[in-house]
One Martini backbone bead per residue (centre of mass of N, CA, C, O) as a GRO file, in nm:
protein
  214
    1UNK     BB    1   8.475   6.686   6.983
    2UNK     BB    2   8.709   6.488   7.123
    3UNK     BB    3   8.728   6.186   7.174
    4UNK     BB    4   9.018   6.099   7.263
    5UNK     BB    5   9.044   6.286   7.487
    6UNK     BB    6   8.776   6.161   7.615
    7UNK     BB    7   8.949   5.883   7.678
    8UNK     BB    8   9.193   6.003   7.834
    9UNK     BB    9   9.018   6.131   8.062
   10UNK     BB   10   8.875   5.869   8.159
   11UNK     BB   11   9.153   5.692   8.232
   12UNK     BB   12   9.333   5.892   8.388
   13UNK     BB   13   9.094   5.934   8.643
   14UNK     BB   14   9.096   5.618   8.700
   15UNK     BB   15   9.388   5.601   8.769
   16UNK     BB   16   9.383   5.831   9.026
   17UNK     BB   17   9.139   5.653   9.112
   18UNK     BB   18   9.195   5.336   9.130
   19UNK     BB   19   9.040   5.225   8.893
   20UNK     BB   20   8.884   4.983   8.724
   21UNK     BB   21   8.723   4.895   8.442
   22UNK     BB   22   8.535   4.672   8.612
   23UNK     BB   23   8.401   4.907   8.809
   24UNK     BB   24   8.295   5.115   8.600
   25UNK     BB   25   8.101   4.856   8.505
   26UNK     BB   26   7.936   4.785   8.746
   27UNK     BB   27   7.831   5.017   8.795
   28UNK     BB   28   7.668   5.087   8.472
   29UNK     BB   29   7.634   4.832   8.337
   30UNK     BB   30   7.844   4.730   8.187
   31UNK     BB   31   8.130   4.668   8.005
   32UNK     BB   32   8.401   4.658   8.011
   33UNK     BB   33   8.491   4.700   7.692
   34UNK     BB   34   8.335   4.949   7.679
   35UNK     BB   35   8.509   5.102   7.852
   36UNK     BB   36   8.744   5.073   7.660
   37UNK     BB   37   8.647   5.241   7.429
   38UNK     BB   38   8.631   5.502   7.536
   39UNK     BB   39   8.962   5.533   7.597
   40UNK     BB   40   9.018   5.452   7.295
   41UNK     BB   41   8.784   5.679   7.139
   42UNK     BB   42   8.577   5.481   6.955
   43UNK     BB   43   8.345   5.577   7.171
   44UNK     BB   44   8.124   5.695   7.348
   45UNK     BB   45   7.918   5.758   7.583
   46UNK     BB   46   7.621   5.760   7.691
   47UNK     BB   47   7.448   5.993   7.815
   48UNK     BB   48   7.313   5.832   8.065
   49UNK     BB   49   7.629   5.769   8.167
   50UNK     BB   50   7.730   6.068   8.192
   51UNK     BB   51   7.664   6.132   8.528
   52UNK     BB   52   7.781   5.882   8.650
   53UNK     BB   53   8.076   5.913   8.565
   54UNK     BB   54   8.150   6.135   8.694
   55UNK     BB   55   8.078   6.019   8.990
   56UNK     BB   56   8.316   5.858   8.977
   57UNK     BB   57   8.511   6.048   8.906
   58UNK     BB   58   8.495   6.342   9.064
   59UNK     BB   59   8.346   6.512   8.792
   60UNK     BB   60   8.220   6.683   8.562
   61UNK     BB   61   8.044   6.712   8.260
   62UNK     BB   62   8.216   6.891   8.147
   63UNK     BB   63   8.473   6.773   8.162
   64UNK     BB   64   8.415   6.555   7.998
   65UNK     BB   65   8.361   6.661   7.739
   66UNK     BB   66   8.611   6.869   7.749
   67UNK     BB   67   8.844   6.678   7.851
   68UNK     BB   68   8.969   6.861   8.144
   69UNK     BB   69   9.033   7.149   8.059
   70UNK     BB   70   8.876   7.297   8.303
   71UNK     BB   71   9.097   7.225   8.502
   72UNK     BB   72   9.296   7.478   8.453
   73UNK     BB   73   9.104   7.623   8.585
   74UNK     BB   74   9.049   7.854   8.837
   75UNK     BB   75   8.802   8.039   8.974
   76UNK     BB   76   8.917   8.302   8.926
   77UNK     BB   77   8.903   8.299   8.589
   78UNK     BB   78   8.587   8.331   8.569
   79UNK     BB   79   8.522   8.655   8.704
   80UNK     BB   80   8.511   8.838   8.447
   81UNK     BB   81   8.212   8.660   8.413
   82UNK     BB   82   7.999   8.680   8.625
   83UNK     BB   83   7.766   8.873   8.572
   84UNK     BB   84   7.707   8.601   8.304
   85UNK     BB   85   7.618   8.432   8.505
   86UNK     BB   86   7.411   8.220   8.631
   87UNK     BB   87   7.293   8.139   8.915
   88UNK     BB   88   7.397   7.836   8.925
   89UNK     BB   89   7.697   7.926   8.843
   90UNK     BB   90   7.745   8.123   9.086
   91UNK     BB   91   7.716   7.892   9.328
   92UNK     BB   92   7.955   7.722   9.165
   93UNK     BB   93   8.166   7.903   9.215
   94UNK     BB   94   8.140   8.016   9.472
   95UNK     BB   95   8.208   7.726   9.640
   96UNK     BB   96   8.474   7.728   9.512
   97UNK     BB   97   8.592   8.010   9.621
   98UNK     BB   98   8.548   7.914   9.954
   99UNK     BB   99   8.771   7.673   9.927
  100UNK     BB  100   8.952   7.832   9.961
  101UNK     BB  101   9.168   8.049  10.138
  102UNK     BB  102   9.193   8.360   9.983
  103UNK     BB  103   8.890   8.445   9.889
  104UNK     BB  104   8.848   8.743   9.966
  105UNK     BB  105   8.972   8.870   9.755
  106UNK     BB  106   8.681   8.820   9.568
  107UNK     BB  107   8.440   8.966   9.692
  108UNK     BB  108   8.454   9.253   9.525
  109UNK     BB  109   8.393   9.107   9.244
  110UNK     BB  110   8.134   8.957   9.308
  111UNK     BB  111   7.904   9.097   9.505
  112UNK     BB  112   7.787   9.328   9.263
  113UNK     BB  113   7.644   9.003   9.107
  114UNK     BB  114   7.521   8.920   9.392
  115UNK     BB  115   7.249   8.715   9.513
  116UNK     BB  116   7.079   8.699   9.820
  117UNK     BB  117   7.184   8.377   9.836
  118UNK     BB  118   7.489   8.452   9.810
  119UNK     BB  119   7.541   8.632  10.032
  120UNK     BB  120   7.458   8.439  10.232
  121UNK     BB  121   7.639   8.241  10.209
  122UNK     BB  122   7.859   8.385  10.261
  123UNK     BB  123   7.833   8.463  10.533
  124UNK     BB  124   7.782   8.190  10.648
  125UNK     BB  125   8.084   8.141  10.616
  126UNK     BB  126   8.222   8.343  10.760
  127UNK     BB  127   8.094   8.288  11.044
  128UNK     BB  128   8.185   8.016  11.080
  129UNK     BB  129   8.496   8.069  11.082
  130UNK     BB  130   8.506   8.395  11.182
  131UNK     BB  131   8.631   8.602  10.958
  132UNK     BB  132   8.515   8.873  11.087
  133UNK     BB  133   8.785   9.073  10.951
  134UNK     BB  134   8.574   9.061  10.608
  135UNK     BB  135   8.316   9.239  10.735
  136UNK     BB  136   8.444   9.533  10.650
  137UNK     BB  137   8.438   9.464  10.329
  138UNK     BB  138   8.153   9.371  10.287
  139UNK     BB  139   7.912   9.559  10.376
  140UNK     BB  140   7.821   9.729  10.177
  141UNK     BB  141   7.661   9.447  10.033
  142UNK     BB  142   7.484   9.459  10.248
  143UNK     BB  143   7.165   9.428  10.392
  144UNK     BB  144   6.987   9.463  10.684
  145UNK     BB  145   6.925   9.154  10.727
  146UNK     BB  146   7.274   9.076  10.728
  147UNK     BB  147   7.373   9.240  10.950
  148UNK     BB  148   7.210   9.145  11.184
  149UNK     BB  149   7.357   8.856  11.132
  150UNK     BB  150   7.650   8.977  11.182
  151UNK     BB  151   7.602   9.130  11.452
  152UNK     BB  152   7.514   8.905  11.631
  153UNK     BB  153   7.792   8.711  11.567
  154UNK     BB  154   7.935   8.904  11.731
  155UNK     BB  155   7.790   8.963  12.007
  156UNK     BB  156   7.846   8.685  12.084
  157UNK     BB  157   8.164   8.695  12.014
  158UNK     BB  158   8.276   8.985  12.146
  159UNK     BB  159   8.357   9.163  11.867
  160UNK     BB  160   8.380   9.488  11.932
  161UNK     BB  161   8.617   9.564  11.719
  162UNK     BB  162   8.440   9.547  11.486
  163UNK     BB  163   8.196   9.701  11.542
  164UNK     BB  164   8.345   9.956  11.531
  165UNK     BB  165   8.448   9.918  11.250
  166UNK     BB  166   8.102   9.902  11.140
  167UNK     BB  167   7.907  10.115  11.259
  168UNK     BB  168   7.855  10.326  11.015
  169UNK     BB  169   7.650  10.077  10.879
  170UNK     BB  170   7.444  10.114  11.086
  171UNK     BB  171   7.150  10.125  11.201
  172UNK     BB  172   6.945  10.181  11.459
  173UNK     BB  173   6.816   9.919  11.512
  174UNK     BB  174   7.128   9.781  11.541
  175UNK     BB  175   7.173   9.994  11.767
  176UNK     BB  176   6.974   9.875  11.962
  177UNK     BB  177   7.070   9.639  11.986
  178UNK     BB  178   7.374   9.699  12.144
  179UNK     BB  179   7.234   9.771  12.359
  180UNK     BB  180   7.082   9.548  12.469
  181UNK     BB  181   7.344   9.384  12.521
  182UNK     BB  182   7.480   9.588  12.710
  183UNK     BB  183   7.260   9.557  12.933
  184UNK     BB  184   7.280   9.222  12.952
  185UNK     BB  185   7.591   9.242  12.891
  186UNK     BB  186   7.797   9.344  13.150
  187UNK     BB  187   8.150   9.488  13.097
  188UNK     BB  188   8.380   9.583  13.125
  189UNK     BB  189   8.486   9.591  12.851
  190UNK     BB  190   8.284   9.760  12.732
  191UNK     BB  191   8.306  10.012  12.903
  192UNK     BB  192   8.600  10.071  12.772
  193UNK     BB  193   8.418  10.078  12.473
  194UNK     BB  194   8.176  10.322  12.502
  195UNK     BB  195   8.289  10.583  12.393
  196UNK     BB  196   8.297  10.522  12.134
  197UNK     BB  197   7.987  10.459  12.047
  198UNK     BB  198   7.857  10.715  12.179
  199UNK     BB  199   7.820  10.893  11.844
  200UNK     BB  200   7.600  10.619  11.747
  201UNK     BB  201   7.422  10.733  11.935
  202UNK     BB  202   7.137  10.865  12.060
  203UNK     BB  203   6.970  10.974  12.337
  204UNK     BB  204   6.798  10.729  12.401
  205UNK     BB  205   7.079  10.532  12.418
  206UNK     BB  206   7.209  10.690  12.617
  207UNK     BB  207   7.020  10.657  12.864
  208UNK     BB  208   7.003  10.341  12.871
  209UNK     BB  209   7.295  10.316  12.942
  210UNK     BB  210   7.357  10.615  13.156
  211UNK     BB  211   7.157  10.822  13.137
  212UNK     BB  212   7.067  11.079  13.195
  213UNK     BB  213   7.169  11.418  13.093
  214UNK     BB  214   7.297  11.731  13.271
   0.00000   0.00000   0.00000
């Protein structure tokens, strides 16, 4: 642990978020002068102080005993060991990788080592967004009960686009939802893509739809 570098990386994060010596001073109740110390590497914040400092400065407290190292990755430069991250590294791992813009691209590499609450996560976010042609890539990770929500969230927004497309990862039960939706909400559109879907369903699912057949 170099002193000195985290006395500069202390100063630098200080001045970029245009903070004075004694804004930092008067938050944790210490003096500029032990702030000045700090930046000039002559001794370290006291472990009580460096959560609040951080929190100052807007960078985790590995940063700052790291002194910024950690800023040089990108979160995807993590990925190859995700598999050995803490469920809570995962998390924060996770949370960093969907403020991307490109997150889609690293979904492949993480869903098969991320567990029940990082999934729901995920899709949780793709639904907000509605990206939901991610939901093609992604559909192989999800168990039954992620399906049926991102199944509703596309019968919602009438994307039945998506839904052809991911139709044959559906079980009955989610094959079910979707006949209860186009019986209650019948329209042209339906009408005219219920050909493709009539493969995926059943004999009682289709007369259910279209009537018995003769």
């Amino acid at each position: 642990m170099d002193i000195t570098k985290i006395g500069d990386f202390i100063k630098t994060r200080r001045k970029e978020l245009k903070l004075t010596q004694t804004h930092i001073a008067d938050e944790l109740g210490v003096s500029a002068q032990a702030v000045s110390k700090w930046e000039r590497g002559e001794n370290l914040p006291d472990v009580g102080f460096i959560p609040d400092l951080a929190k100052l400065l807007e960078v985790s407290i590995e940063n700052i005993l790291q002194a910024g190292q950690i800023n040089n990755n990108t979160p995807t430069d993590d990925l190859e060991s995700f598999a050995n991250l803490s469920p809570n590294q995962k998390t924060e791992l996770i949370s960093k990788i969907l403020n991307l813009e490109d997150y889609a691209i690293t979904l492949d590499e993480i869903l098969p080592y991320s567990g029940i609450p990082h999934k729901n996560a995920i899709l949780a976010h793709i639904i907000n967004r509605r990206d939901f042609e991610i939901l093609e890539q992604i559909t192989a990770y999800l168990d039954n009960n992620m399906k049926a929500t991102a199944l509703q969230a596309l019968l919602t927004d009438g994307r039945f686009d998506i839904i052809e497309d991911i139709m044959p990862t559906f079980n009955r039960k989610h094959r079910d939802s979707i006949v209860n939706h186009i019986i209650k909400n019948p329209t042209r559109e339906v009408a005219d893509i219920l050909e493709n879907f009539v493969p995926f369903f059943d004999k009682n699912q289709i007369e259910r739809l279209i009537g018995p057949q003769t």
